[in-house]
Backbone bond lengths (Angstrom), bond angles and torsions (degrees), N, CA, C in turn:
res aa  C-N    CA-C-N  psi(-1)  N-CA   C-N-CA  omega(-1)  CA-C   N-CA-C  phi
1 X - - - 1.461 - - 1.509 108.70 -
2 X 1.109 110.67 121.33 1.692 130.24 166.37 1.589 113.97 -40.01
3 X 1.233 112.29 125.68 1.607 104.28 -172.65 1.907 108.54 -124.89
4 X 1.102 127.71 125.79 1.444 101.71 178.37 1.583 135.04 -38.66
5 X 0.866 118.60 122.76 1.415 127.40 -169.91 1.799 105.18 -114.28
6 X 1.173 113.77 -165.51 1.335 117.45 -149.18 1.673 73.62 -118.49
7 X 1.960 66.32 136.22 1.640 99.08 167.37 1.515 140.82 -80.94
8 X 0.896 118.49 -31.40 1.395 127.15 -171.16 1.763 107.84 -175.98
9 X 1.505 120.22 133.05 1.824 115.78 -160.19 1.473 102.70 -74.86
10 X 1.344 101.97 143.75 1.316 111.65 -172.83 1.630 119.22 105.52
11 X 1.647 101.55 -38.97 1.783 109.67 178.80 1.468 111.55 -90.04
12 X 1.589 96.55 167.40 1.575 106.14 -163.52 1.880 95.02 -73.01
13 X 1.268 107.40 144.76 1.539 112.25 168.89 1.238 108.87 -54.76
14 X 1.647 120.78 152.06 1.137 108.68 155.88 1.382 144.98 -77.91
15 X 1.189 87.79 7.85 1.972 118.08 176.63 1.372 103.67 -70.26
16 X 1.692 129.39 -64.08 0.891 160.38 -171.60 1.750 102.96 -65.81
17 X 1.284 121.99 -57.96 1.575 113.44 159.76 1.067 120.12 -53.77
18 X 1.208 130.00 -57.38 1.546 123.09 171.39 1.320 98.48 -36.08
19 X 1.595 114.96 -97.52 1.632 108.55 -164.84 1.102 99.44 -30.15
20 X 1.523 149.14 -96.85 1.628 128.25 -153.20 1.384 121.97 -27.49
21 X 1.181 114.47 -49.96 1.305 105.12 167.65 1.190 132.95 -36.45
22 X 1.228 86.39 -61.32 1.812 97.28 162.23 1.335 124.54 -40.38
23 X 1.003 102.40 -80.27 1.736 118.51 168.20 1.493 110.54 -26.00
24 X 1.128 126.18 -65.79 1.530 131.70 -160.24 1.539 90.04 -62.87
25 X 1.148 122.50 -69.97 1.475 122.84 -154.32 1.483 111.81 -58.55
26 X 1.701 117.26 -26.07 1.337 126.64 -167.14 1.701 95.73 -70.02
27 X 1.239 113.76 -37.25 1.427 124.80 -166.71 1.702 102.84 -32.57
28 X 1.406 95.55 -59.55 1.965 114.90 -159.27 0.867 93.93 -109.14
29 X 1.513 139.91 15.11 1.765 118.53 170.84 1.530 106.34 -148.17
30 X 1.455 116.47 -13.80 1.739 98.96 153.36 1.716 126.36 -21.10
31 X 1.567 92.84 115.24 1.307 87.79 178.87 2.162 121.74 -73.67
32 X 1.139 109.05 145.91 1.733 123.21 -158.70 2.001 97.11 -74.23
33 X 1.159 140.74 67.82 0.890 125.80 -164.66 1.798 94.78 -126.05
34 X 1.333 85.76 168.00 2.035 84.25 -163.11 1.596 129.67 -88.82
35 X 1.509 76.64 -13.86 1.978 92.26 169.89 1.724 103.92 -75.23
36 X 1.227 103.40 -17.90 1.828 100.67 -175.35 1.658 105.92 -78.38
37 X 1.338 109.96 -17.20 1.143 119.22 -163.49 1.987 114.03 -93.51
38 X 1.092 82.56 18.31 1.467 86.26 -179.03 1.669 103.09 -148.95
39 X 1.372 117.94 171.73 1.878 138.21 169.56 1.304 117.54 -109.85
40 X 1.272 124.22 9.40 1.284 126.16 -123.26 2.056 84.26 -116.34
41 X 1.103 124.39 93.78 1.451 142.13 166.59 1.846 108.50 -7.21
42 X 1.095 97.28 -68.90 1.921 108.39 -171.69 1.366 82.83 -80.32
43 X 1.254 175.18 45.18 1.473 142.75 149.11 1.590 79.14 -123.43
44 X 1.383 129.07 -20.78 1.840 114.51 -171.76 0.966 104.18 -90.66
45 X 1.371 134.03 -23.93 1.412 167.99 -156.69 2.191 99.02 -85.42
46 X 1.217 116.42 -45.06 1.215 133.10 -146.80 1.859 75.82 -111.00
47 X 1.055 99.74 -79.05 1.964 97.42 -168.58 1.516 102.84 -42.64
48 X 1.618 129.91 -40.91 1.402 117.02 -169.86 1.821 100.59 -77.76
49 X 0.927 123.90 -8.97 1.171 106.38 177.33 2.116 115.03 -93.74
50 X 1.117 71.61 -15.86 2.239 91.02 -175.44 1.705 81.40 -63.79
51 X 1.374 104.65 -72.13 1.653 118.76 -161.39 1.609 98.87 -42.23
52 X 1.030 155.82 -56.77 1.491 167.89 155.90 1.388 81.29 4.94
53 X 1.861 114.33 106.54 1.479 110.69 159.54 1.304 130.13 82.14
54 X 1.765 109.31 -14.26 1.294 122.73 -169.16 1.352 114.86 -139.16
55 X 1.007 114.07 142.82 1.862 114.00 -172.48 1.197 107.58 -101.27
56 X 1.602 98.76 145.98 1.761 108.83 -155.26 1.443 141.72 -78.54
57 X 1.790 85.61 3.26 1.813 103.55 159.90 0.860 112.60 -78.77
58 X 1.880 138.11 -43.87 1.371 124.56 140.11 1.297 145.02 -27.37
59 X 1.569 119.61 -16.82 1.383 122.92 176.91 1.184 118.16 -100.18
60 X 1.463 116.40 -22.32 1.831 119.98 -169.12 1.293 101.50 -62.05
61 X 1.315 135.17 -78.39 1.641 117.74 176.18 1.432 121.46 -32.07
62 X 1.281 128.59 -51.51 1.343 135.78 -168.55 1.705 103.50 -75.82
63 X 1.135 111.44 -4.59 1.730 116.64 -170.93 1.455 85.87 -96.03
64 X 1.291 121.59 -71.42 1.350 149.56 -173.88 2.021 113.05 -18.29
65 X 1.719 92.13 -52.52 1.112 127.42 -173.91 1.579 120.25 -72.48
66 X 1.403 90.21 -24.45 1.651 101.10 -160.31 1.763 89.31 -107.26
67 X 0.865 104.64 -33.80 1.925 83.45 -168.92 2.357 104.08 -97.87
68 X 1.046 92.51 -9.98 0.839 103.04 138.75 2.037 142.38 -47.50
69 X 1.285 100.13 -76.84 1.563 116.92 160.25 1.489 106.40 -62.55
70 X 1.787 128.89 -28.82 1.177 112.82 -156.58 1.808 94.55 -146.40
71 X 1.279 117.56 75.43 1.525 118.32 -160.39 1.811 115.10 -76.30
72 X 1.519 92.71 -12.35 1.975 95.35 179.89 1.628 96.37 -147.89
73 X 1.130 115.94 -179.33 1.456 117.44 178.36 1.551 118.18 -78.26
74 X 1.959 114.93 -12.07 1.562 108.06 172.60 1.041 112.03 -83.99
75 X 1.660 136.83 -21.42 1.514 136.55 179.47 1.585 84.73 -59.37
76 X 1.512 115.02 -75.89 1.608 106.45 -164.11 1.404 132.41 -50.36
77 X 1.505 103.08 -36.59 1.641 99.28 165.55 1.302 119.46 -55.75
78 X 1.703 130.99 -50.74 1.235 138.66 161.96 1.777 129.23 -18.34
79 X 1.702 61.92 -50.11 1.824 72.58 -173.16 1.791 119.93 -74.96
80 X 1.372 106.15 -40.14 1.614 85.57 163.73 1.722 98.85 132.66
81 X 1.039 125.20 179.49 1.380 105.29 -173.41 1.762 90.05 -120.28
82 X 1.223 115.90 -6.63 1.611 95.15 172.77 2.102 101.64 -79.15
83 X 1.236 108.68 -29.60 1.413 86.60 -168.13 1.765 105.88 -93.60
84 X 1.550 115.77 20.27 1.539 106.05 150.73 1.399 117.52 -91.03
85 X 2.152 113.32 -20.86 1.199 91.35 160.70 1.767 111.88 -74.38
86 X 0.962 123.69 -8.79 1.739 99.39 179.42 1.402 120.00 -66.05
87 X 1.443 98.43 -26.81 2.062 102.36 -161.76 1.877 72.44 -85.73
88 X 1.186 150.50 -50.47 1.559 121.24 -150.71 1.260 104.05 -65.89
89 X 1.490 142.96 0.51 1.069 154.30 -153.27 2.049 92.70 -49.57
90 X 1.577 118.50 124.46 1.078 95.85 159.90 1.496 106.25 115.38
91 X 1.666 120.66 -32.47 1.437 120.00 -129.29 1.824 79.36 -129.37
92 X 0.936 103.48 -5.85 1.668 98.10 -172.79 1.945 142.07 58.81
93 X 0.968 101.34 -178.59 2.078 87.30 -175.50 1.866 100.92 36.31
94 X 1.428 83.81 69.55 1.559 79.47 179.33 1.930 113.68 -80.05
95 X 1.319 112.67 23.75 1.483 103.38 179.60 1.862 96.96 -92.21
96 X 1.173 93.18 -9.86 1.625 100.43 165.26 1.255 108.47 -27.76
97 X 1.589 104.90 -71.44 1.347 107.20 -139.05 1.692 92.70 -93.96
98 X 1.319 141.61 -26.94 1.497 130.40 167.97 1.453 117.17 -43.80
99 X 2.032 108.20 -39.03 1.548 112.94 -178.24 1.946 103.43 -78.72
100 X 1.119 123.29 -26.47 1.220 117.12 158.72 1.489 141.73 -63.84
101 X 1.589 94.56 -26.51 1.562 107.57 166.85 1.728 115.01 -86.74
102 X 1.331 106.21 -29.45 1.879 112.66 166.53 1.445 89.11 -60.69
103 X 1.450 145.16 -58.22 1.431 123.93 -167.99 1.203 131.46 -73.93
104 X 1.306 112.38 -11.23 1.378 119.86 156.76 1.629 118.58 -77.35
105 X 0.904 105.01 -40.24 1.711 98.66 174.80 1.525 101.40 -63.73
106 X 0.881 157.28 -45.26 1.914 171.44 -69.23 1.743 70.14 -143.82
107 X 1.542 96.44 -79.82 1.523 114.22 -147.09 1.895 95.35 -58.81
108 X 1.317 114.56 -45.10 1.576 106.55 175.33 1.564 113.57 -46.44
109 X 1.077 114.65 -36.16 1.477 114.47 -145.28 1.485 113.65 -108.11
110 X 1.624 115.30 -26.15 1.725 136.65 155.88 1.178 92.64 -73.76
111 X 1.130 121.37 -103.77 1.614 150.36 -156.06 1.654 110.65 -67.92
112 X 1.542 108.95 40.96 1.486 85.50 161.81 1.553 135.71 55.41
113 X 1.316 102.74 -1.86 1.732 120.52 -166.47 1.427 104.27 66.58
114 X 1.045 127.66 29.10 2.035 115.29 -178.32 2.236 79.34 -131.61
115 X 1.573 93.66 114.80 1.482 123.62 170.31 1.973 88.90 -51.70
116 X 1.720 99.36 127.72 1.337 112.68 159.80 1.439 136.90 -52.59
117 X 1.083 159.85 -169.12 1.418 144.01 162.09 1.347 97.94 -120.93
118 X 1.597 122.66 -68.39 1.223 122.46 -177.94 1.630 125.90 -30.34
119 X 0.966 114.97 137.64 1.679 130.16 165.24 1.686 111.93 -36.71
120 X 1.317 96.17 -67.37 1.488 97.64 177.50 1.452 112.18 -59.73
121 X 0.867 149.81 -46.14 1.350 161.37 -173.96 1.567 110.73 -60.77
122 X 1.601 117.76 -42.71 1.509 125.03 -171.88 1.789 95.84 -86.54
123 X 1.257 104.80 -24.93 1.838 104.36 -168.71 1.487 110.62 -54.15
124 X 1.853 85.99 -52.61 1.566 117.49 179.18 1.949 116.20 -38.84
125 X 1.409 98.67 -40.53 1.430 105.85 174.56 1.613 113.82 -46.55
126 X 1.288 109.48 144.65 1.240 116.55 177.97 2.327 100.78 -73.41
127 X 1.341 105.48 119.73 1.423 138.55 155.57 1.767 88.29 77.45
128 X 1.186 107.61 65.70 1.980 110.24 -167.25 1.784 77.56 -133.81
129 X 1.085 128.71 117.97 1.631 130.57 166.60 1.818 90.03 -94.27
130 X 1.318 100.55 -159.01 1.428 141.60 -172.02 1.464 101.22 -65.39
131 X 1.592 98.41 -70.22 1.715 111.67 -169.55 1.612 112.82 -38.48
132 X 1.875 108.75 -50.54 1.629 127.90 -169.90 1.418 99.26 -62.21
133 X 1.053 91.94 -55.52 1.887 95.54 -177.75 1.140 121.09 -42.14
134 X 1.183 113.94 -50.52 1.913 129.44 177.59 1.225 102.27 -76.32
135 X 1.569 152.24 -22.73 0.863 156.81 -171.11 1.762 109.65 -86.82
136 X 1.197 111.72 -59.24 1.358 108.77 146.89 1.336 148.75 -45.58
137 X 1.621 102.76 -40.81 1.721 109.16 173.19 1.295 89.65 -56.98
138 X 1.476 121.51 -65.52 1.694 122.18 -134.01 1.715 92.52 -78.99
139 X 1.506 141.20 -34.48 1.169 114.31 -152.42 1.470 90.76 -106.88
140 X 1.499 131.22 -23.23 1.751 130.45 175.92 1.544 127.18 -93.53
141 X 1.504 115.37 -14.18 1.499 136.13 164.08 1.303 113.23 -126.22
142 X 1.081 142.98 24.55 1.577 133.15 -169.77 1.197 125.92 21.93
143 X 1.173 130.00 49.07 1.088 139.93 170.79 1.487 121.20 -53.74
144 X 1.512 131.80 155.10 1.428 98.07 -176.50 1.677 98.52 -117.68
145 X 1.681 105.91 100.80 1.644 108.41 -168.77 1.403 85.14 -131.79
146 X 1.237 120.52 168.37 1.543 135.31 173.09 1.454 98.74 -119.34
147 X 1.555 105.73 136.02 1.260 121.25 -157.11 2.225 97.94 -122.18
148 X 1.728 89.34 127.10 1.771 65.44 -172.32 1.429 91.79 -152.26
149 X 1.323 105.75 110.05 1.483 119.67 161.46 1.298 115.56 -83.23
150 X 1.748 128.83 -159.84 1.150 161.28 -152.30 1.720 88.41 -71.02
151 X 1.460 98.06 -77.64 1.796 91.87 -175.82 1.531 118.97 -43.38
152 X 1.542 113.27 -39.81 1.360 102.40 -155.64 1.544 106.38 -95.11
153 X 1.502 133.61 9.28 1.131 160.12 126.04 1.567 105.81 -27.89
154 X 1.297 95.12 -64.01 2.133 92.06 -169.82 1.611 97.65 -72.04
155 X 1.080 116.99 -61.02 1.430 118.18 -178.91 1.307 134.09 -38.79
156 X 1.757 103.61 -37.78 1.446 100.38 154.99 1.236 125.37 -80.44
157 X 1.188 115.00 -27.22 1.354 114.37 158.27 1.304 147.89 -32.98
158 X 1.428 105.24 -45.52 1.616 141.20 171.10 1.160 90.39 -70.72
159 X 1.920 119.07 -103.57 1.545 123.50 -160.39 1.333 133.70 -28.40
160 X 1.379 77.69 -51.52 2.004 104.26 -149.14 1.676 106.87 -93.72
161 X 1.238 117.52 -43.25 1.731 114.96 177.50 1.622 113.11 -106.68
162 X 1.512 106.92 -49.42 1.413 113.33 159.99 1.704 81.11 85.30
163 X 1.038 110.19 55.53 1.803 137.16 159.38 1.286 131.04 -156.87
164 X 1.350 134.20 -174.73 1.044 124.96 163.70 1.567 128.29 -87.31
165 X 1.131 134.60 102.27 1.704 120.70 -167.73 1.658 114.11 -89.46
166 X 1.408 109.61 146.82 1.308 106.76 151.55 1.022 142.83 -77.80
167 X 1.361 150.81 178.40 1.300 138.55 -138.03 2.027 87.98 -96.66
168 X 1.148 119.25 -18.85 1.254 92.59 -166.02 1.975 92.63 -108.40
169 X 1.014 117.74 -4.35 1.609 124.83 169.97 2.083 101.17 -66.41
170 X 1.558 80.57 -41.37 1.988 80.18 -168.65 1.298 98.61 -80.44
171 X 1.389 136.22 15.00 1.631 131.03 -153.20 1.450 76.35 -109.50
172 X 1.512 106.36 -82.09 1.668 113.45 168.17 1.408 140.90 4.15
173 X 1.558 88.56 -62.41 1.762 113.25 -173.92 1.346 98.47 -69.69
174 X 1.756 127.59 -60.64 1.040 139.62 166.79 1.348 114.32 -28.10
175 X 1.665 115.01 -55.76 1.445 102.74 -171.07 1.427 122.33 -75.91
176 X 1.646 111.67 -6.81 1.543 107.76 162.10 1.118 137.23 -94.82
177 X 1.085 122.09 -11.40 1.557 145.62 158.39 1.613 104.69 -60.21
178 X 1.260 125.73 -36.27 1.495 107.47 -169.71 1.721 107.63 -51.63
179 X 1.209 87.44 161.10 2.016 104.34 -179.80 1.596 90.50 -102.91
180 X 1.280 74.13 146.12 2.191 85.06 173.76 1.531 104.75 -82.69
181 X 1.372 98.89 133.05 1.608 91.16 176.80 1.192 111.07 109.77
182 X 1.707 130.13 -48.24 1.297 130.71 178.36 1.062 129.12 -122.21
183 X 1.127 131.84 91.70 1.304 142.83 -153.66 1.315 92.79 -111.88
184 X 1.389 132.21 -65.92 1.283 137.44 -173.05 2.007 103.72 -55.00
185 X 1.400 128.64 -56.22 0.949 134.74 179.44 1.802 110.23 -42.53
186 X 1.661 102.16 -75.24 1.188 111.13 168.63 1.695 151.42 -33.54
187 X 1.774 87.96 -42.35 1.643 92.39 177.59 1.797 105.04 -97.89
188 X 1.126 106.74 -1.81 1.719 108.10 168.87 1.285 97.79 -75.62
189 X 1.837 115.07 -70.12 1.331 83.91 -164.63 1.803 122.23 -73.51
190 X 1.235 128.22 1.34 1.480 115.15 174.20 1.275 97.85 -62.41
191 X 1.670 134.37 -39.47 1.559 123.36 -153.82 1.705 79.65 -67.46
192 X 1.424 133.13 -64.29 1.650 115.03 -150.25 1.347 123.29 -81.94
193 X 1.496 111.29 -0.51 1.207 110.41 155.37 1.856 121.65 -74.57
194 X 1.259 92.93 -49.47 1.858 97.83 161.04 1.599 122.70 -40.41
195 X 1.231 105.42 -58.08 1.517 115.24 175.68 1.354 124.20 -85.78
196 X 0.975 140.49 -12.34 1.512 158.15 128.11 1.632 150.90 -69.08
197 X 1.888 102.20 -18.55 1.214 99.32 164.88 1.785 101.27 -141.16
198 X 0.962 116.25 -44.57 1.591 134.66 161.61 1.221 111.72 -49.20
199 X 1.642 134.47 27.42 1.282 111.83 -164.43 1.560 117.94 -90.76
200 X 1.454 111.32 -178.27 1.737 106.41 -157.86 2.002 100.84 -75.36
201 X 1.221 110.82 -30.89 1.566 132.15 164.42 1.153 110.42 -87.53
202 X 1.739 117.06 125.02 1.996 103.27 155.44 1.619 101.93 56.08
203 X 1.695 105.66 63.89 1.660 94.95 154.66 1.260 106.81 -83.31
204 X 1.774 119.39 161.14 0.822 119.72 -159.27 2.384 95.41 -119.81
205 X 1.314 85.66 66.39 1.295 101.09 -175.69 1.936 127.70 -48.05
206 X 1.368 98.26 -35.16 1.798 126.90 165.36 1.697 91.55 -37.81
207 X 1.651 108.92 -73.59 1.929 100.92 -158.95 1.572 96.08 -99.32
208 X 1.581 133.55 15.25 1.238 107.73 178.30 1.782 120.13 -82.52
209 X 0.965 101.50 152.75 2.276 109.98 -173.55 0.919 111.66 -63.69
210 X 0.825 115.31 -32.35 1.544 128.09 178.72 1.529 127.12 -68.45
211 X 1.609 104.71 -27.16 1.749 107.46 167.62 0.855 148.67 -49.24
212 X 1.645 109.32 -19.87 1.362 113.77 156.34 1.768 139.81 -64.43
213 X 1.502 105.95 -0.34 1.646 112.14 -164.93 1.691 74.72 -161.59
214 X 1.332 133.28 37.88 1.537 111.52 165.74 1.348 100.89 -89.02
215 X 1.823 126.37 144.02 1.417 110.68 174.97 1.447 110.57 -86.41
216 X 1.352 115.87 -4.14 1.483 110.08 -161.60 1.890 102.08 -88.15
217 X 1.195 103.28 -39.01 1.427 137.24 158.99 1.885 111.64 -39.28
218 X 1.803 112.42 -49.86 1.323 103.03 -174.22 1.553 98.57 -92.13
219 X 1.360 111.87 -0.10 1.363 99.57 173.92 1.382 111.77 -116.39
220 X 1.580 113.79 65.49 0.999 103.89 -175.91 1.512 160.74 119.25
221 X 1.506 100.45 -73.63 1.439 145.07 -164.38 1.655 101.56 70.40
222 X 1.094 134.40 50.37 1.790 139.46 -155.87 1.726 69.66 -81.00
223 X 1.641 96.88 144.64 1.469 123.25 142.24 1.580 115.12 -72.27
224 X 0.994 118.20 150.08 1.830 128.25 -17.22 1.514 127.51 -43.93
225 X 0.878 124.19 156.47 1.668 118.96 178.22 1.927 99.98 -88.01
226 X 1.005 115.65 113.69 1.502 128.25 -173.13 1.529 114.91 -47.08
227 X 1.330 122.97 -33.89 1.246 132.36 126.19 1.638 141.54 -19.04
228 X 1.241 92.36 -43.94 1.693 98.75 -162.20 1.445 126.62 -58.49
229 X 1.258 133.88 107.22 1.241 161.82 -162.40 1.971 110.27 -107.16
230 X 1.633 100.57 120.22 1.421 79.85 170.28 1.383 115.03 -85.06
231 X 1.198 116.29 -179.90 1.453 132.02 -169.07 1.458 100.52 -132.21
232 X 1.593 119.97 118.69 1.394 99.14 167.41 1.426 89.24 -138.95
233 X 1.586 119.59 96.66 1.706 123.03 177.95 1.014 113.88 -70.96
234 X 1.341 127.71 159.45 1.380 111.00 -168.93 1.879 92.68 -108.37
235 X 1.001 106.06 164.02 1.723 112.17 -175.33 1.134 97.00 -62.48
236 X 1.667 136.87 158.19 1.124 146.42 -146.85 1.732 103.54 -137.81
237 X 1.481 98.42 -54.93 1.826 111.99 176.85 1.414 111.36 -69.77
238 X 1.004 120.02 124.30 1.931 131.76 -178.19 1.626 98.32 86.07
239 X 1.301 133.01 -10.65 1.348 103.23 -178.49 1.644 125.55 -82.02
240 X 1.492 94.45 -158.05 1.570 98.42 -169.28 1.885 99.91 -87.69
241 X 0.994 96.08 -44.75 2.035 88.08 152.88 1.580 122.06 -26.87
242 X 1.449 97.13 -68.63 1.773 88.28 -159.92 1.424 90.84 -70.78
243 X 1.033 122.95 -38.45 1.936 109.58 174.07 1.257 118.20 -38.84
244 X 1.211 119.44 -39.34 1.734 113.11 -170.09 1.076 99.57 -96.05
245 X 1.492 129.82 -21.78 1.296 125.58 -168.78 1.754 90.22 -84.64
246 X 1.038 158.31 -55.80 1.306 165.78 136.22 2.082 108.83 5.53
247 X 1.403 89.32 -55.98 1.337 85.69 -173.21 1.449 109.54 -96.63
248 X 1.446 128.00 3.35 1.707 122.82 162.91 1.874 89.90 -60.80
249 X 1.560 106.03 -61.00 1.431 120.68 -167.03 1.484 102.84 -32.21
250 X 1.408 123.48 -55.31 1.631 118.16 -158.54 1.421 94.04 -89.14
251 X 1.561 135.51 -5.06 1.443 119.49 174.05 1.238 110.16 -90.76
252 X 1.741 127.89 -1.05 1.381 133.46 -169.71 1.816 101.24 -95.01
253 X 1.364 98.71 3.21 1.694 95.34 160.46 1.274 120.29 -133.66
254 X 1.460 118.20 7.35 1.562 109.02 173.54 1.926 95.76 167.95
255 X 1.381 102.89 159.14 1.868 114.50 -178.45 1.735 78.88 -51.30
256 X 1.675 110.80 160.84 1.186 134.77 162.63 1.876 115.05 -110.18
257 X 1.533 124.02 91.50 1.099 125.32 170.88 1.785 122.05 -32.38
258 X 1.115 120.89 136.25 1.793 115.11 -140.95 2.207 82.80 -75.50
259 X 1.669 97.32 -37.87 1.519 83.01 -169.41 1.521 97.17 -54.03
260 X 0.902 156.05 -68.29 1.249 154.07 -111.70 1.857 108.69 -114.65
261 X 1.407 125.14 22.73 1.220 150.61 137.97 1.308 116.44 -17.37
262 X 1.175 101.19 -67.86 1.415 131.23 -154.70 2.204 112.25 -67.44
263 X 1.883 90.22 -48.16 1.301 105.04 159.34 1.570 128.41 -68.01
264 X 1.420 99.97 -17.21 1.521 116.55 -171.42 1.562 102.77 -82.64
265 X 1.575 120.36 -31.78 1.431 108.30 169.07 1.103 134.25 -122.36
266 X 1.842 97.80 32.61 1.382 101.51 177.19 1.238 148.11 103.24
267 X 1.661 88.80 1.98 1.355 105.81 -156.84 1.549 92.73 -140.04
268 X 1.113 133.88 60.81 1.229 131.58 -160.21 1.692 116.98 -72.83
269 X 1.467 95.82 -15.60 1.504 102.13 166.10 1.570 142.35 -87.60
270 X 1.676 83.31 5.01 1.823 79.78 -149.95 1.731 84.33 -135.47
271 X 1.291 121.61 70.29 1.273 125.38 -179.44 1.601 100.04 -39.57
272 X 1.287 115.37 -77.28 1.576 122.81 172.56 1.555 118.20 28.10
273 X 2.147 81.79 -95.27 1.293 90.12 166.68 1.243 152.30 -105.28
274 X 1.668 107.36 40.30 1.605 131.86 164.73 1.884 102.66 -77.96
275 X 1.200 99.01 -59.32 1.683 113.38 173.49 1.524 109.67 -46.85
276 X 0.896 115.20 -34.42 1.645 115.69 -171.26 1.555 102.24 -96.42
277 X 1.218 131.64 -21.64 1.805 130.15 167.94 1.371 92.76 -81.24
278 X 1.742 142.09 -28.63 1.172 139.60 -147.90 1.928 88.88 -89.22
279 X 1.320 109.51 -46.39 1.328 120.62 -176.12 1.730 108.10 -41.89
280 X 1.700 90.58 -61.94 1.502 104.91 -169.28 1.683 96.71 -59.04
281 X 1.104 124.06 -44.24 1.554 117.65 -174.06 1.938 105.21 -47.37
282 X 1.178 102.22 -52.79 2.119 111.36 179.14 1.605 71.08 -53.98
283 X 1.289 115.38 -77.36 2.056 102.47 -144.75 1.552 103.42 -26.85
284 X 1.277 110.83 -55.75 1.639 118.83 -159.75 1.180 127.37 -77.56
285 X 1.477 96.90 -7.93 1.650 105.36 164.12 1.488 118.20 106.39
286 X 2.120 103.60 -0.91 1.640 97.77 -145.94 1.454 105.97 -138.59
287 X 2.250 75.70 31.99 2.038 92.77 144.87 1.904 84.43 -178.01
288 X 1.522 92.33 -160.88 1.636 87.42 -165.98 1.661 87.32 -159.13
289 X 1.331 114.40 159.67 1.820 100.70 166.14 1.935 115.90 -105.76
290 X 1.392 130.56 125.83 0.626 114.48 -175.81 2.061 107.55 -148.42
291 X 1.528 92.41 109.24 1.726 117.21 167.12 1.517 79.42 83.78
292 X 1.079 123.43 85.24 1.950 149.82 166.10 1.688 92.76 44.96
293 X 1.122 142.73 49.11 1.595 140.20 175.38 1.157 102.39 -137.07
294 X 1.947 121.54 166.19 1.369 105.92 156.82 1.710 84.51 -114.55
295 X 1.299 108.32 157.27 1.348 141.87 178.94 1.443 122.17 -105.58
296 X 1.390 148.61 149.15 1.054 137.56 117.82 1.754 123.48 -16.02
297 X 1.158 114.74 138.78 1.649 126.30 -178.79 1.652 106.95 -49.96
């Protein structure tokens, strides 16, 4: 993958403009959020997994809450995997928090309870990919990795190639663009420029930093949007989602009697298929049945 390179001898690369760009704007418009506010391995570790799917005004309470109840990875292993589903209470994709509580036990039981740095080591974690790993080096060890989710996907997309990239084209681009030295600075602010001015709806191209060297920008803004991704969500109301998501909810206060399943997700008519989301809940680990009830794990 093609990376900006230097323009003409004597002038700043365009590698090197980009990052400034970056840089300058992150200065006065980093967004104030509380995982930024710390180094601390298990709390970056815990917020990158909250953020998974969910936007991060949604996570600050639920972040807040959770490292709180669970301040290193031996409180959480200790505690058990029904009471990490209790603290996700709220926060949704609750297999979140079972694959977060498998990494706390991992990290107790390898590592002494002190979170690894290395790549290989974070992969190894139970439900920790590539992305977490890099996400951790760079924002809890400073590592110098380029970190690139969903936003920073469109964004390079837009500015920097003025196409659509794949996840391992935008990995690429990303990894040559990093600035030495700021890794932590840098890949924060690409996420809030992505999610704040770059967005996938209504970018707000007029105040974004980047306009001066955006390619999508010197060409234009021509349709297609270089970005553009379909979306096909799946309906949310009546499905087999809000059912399970419904019935973690009524097991986060007590066993669920098997007759009464059915009322538990909503579906008070259709025993069927309450029993069959109840099933998938045992498959996934994120309840169990025990003396005619289903339970928390």
């Amino acid at each position: 993958m093609a990376v900006p390179t230097a323009t003409t001898s004597g002038t700043e690369s365009r590698g090197a403009q980009f990052a400034r760009l970056v840089l300058d704007w992150g200065t006065g418009h980093r967004r104030d959020l509380p995982w930024r506010a710390t180094r601390d391995p298990w709390r970056i570790l815990s917020s990158e997994v909250m953020l998974q799917q969910t936007q991060a005004s949604r996570v600050v309470a639920h972040y807040e809450r959770w490292v709180a109840a669970f301040p290193d990875p031996p409180a959480c292993a200790l505690a058990g995997p029904a009471a990490a589903l209790r603290a996700w209470a709220g926060l949704g994709y609750n297999g979140r928090a079972l694959r977060l509580h498998a990494a706390a036990v991992a990290i107790t039981e390898r590592h002494g309870g002190r979170v690894p740095q290395s790549a290989e080591e974070l992969e190894a974690l139970p439900g920790i990919g590539p992305y977490t790993a890099r996400a951790v080096m760079a924002f809890a060890f400073g590592t110098q990795v380029a970190v690139v989710e969903t936003n920073v996907v469109r964004l390079l997309s837009r500015a920097v190639v003025g196409r659509r990239l794949t996840a391992s084209e935008a990995q690429a681009t990303a990894d040559g663009l990093l600035p030495e030295g700021a890794a932590w600075e840098y890949n924060q602010t690409l996420f809030d420029i992505g999610a704040t001015v770059c967005r996938r709806r209504s970018p707000e191209c007029g105040v974004c930093p980047l306009r001066p060297m955006c390619a999508w920008a010197a060409a234009g803004r021509v349709e297609p949007d270089p970005a553009a991704t379909v979306h096909r969500q799946a309906r949310f109301v009546g499905s087999d989602r809000q059912g399970r998501g419904r019935l973690v909810d009524a097991l986060r206060s007590g066993p669920v009697p098997r007759p009464e399943v059915a009322s538990a997700a909503g579906w008070p008519g259709d025993f069927e298929r309450a029993l069959r989301v109840a099933e998938g809940l045992v498959h996934d680990g994120l309840a169990r049945w025990h003396r005619g009830a289903l339970t928390l794990p």
